[in-house]
N, C-alpha and C positions, 0 to 999 in steps of 0.2 A: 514478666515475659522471659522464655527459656532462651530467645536467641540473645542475652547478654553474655553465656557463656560461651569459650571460645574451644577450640577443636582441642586441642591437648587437655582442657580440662576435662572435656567430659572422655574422650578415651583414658584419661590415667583414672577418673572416678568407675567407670565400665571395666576397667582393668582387662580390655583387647587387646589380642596378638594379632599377628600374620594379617595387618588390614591392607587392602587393596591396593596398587599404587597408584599414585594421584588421588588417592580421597580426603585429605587434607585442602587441595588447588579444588576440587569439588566441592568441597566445605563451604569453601570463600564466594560460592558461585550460587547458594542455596539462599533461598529465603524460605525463613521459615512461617510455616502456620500454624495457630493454636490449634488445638486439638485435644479432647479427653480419652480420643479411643485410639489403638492402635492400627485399626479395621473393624468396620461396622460389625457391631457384634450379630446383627442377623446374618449375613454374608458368614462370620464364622461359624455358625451352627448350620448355614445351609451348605457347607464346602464337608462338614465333619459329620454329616447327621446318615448317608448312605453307608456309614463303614459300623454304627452299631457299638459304639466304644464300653465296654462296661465301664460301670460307676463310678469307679474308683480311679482308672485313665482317664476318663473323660473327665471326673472334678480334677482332675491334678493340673489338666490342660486350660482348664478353667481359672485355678488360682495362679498360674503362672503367668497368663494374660493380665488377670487382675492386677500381679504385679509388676509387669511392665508400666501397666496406666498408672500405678496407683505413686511411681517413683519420676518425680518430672524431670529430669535428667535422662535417663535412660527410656522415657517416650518420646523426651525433645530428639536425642540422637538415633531412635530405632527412624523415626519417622523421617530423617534425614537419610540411612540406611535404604527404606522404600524406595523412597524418591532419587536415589542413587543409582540402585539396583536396575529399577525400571527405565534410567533415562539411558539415548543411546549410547554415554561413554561405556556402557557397560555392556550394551544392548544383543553385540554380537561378540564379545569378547569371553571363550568360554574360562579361563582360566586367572581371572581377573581376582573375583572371593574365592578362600579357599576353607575359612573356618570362620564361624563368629558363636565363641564362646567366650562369657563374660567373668567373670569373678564375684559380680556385686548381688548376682538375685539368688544365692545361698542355693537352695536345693532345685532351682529352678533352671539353672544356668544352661544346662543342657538340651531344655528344650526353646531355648531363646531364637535359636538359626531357625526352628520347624515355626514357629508365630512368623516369624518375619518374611518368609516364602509368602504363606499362607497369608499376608499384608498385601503381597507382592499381587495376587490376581484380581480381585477388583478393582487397585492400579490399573493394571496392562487390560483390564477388560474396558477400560473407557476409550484408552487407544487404539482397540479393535474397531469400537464406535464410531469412531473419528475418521477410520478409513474406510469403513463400510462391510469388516470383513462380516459372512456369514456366519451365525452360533456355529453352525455347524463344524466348523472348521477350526472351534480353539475350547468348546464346550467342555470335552474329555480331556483336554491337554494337561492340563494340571492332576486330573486323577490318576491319570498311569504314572504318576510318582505317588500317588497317597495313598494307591491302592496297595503297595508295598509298602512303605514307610507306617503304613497305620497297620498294617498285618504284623509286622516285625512289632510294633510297640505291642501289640494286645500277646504276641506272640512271648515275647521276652523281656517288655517292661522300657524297652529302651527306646527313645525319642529321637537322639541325637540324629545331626543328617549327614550321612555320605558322602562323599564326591556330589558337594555341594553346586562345583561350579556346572556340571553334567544336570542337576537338579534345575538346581537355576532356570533353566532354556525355560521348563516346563511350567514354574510357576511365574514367570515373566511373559507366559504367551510369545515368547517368539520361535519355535518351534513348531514345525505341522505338519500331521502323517496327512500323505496324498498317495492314496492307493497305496503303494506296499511297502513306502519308504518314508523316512521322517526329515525333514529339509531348516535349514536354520541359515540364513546369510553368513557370508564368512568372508572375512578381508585377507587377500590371500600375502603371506609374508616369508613365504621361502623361498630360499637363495637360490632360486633359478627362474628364468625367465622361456616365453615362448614366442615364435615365429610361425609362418603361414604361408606357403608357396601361392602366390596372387595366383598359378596360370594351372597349377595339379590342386592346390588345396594339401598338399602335404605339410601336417606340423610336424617342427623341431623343438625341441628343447633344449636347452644349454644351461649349464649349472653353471654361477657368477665365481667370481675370482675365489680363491682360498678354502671351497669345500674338501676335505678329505675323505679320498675312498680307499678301500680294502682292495686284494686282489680278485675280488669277485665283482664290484663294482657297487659295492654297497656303502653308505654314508657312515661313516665315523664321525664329522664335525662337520657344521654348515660355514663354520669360520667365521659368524658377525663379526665385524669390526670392531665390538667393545670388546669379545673373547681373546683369552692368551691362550699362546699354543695350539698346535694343528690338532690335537685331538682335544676332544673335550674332557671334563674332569668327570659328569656322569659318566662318560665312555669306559674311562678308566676304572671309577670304581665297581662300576655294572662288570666290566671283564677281566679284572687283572687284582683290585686291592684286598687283600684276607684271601679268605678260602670260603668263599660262595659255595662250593659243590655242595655239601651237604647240610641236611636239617640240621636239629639238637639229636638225632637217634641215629645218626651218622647213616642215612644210607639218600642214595643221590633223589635229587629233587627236581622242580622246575627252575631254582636257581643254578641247577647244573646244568641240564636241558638245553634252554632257554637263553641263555648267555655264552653262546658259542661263537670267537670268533673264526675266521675264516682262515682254516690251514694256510702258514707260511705268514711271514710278517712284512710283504709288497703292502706302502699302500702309495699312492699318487696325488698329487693338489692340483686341482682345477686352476687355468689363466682365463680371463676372456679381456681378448684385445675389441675395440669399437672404434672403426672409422669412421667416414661421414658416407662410403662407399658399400662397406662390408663388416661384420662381426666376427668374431672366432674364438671358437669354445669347444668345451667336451662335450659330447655327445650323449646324452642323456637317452639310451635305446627305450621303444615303449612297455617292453617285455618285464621293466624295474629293475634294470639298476643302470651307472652310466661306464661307458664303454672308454679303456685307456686310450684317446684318441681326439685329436682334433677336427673339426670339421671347421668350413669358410663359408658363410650364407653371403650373398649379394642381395644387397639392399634393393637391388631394383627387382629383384625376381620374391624376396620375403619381407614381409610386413610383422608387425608386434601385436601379438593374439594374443598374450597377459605378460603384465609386469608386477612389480611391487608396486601393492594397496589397489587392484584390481578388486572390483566384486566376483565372488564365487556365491555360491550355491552348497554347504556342507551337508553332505549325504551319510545320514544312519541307518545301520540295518538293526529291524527289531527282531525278533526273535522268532522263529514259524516256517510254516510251508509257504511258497512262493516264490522265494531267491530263485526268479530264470530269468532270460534277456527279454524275455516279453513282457514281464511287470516291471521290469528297472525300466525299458523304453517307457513303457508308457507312465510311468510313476516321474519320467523326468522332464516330457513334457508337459504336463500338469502344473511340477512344480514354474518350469519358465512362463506360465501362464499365469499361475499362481500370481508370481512375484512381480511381473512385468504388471499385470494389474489394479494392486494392493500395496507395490511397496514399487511405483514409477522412479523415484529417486534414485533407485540403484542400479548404476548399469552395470549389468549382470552379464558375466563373462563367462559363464560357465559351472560346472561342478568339479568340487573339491572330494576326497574322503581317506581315511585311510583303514586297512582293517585289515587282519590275518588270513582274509580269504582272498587278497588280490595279490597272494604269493605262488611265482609260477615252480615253487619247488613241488606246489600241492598238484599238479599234471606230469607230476614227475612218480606220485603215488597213485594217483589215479586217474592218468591217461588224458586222455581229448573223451571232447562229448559230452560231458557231464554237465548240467546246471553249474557251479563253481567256475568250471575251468572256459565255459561258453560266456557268463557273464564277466570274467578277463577281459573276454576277445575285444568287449565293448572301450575299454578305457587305455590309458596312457597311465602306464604303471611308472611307478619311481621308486627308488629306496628315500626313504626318510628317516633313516637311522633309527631305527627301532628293530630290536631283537625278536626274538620266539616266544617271547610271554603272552603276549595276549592268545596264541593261539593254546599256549599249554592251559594257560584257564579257562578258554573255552572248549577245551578238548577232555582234560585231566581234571578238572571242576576247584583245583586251589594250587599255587604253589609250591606249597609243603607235600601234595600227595608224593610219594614214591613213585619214579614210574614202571620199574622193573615187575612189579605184583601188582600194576590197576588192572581192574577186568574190563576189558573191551568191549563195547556191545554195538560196535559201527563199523564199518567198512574202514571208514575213515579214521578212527581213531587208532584200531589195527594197525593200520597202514604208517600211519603217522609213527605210533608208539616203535617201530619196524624200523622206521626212517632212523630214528634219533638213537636208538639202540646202534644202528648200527656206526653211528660217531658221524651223523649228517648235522644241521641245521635246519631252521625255519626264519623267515624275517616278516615282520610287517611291514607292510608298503602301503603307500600313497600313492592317488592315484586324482587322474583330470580326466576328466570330460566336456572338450567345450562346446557353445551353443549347436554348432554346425553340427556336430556329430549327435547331440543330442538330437536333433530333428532326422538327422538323415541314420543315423547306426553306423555310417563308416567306419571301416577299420582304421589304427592309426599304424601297425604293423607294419613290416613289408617282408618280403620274403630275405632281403637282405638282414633283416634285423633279426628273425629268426634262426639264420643260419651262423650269425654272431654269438647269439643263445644256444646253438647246439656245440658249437665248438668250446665252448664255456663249459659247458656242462661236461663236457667229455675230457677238457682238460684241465680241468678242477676234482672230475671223480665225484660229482654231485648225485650219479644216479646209482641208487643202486643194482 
């Protein structure tokens, strides 16, 4: 019997890196079962048989399964991996795995991560069962990763998996497009907290003691408690250590772009004092980002609309036509339907997301009225300290491009490529939505918050 061996054995035999943490305290928590397969071998020919693999890919995938099974150590440990994967310590945690490449299955190593996804779905397909979810609803889920992962391998030979933990959602089932959006529970963990006017319904938000912002109002460091120093070390070396500007062909990139701090080196540390009467904190404007400024809520007039380890709702946008506020409304209450259904146990406080399109620099390029700048209107923007990368790859299509000579073929790319040129910025922001607004579409703005935002904007020289 394989469970004689103990957890350092068999990772120094596996020869793992970068393993999860807590998966050791997991270890000790598993019981194990015998087993000759990794996943029933019909189940993998019926997950791999739509994509058509030629012969030669497809036996290669076949002896590397083979010798998973064929090594009892490394199927005692893959199968504790599944059962890992799959249980909820992991369940909504997206950043939990980040690699599982071994050293010990010689030519096969690389495709060890792609078997053990592919373990991973008829697991989480019996959990579906369990709750009663419809096929319909998790059928495809696992394919809009295969259908790329298995193109790329016929394409260029290679196996390996990606942005594993992003992967993950999708062969664990816990993940589900509902009308235009793809939803996955989220335990919300960032440094600020929210309020509720019991008598208007107006939420506040207030970011907790020691976050650090820029003169623009953007995050530099959330400040956890384990952290040293007001600013972070990613911060630092994302803006300041070597000479990021240019490629290896010396002409400027999206590491130049895209890592722009904010003219003038102001920045300010959030307080928040708590009475048993009142709170008092900075002000967290809806617009993204938070304003140098104290505000006083009275307990008796605001109530606590999310804390730390609330449930949320994490919202992805895939790829296509449809991004307007009539498929995001209606795509979000589906999802509060969805999950209030299928998944009673969590009380679900709302949606989370963050993404390069809920930056109000982008109505600074392209106006009011647009699908982008309309679907803003819906949420409670934040900075989350994240820079201009994500939008340069989504715009520029890699890092490395130049941006001085891409050819433009969008309005928006134009615009953009226009902005940055001319020594602007972009940030990605975070953003909520909670249930109320989800049902109703309320704005969370107010005219005062946006007249805070214009004079920002005009006295920072953000526009061009």
């Amino acid at each position: 019997m394989y469970n004689v061996w103990d957890y350092k054995e068999l990772t120094s035999y596996m020869g793992l890196r970068k393993l999860p943490t807590g998966l050791e305290e997991a270890f000790g928590k598993y019981t194990p079962v015998k087993t000759t397969e990794l996943l029933p071998h019909e189940y993998y020919e019926k997950l791999l048989a739509p994509y058509e693999l030629p012969p030669d890919k497809k036996a290669y995938l076949d002896r590397a399964l083979a010798a998973v099974e064929a090594d009892e150590k490394v199927l005692a440990f893959s199968a504790f991996f599944v059962w890992d994967m799959c249980s909820m310590r992991n369940k909504y945690d997206i950043d939990n795995y980040t690699e599982l490449v071994p050293d010990c299955l010689g030519e096969f190593n690389d495709a060890y991560a792609f078997l053990l996804l592919l373990a991973c779905v008829p697991v989480s397909e019996k959990e579906m069962l369990r709750r009663g979810i419809p096929l319909k609803y998790y059928e495809d889920i696992p394919h809009r990763m295969l259908r790329d992962q298995l193109k790329r391998y016929k394409e260029t030979g290679r196996i390996d998996v990606e942005d594993m933990p992003w992967k993950m959602n999708f062969y664990t089932l816990t993940i589900f497009l509902l009308d235009r959006f793809l939803f996955i529970p989220y335990c919300h963990g960032e440094r600020f907290r929210m309020y509720r006017n019991v008598n208007t319904g107006k939420v506040v938000a207030l970011a907790e003691a020691g976050c650090t912002y820029d003169a623009e109002g953007q995050l530099l460091d959330w400040g956890f408690p384990d952290e040293e120093g007001s600013v972070s070390d990613e911060y630092s070396e994302r803006h300041g250590a070597g000479d990021p500007e240019t490629d290896e062909l010396g002409r400027k990139n999206g590491n130049y772009y895209s890592h722009r701090k904010a003219e003038g080196g102001q920045v300010f540390v959030t307080t928040l004092e708590e009475t048993d009467s009142t709170v008092k904190g900075y002000y967290m404007n809806p617009l993204g980002f938070t304003e140098n400024r104290v505000v006083t809520l009275d307990k008796k007039e605001y109530e606590t609309a999310l804390k730390d380890g609330d449930w949320l709702i994490a919202l992805h946008i895939p790829g296509g036509e449809g991004y307007t506020p009539e498929r995001m409304h209606s795509s979000l209450v589906l999802a509060l339907d969805f999950f209030s259904k299928y998944y009673p146990e969590l009380d679900i406080k709302g949606f989370w997301s963050s993404s390069w399109l809920y930056d109000d620099r982008l109505r600074l390029i392209l106006g009011d009225g647009r699908n982008i700048t309309n679907v803003q209107d819906m949420m409670y923007r934040y900075s989350d300290g994240e820079d201009g990368s994500m939008l340069y790859v989504h715009l520029f299509k890699n890092m490395k491009n130049a941006l001085d000579d891409y050819e433009c073929t969008t309005t928006l790319q134009k615009e953009a490529k226009r902005y940055l040129l001319a020594g602007k910025r972009f940030c990605t922001t975070g953003m909520m939505i909670l249930k109320d607004e989800a049902y109703s579409g309320k704005q969370y703005f107010t005219k005062e918050d946006k007249e805070v935002l214009n004079e920002m904007i005009q006295s920072r020289r953000m526009k061009l």
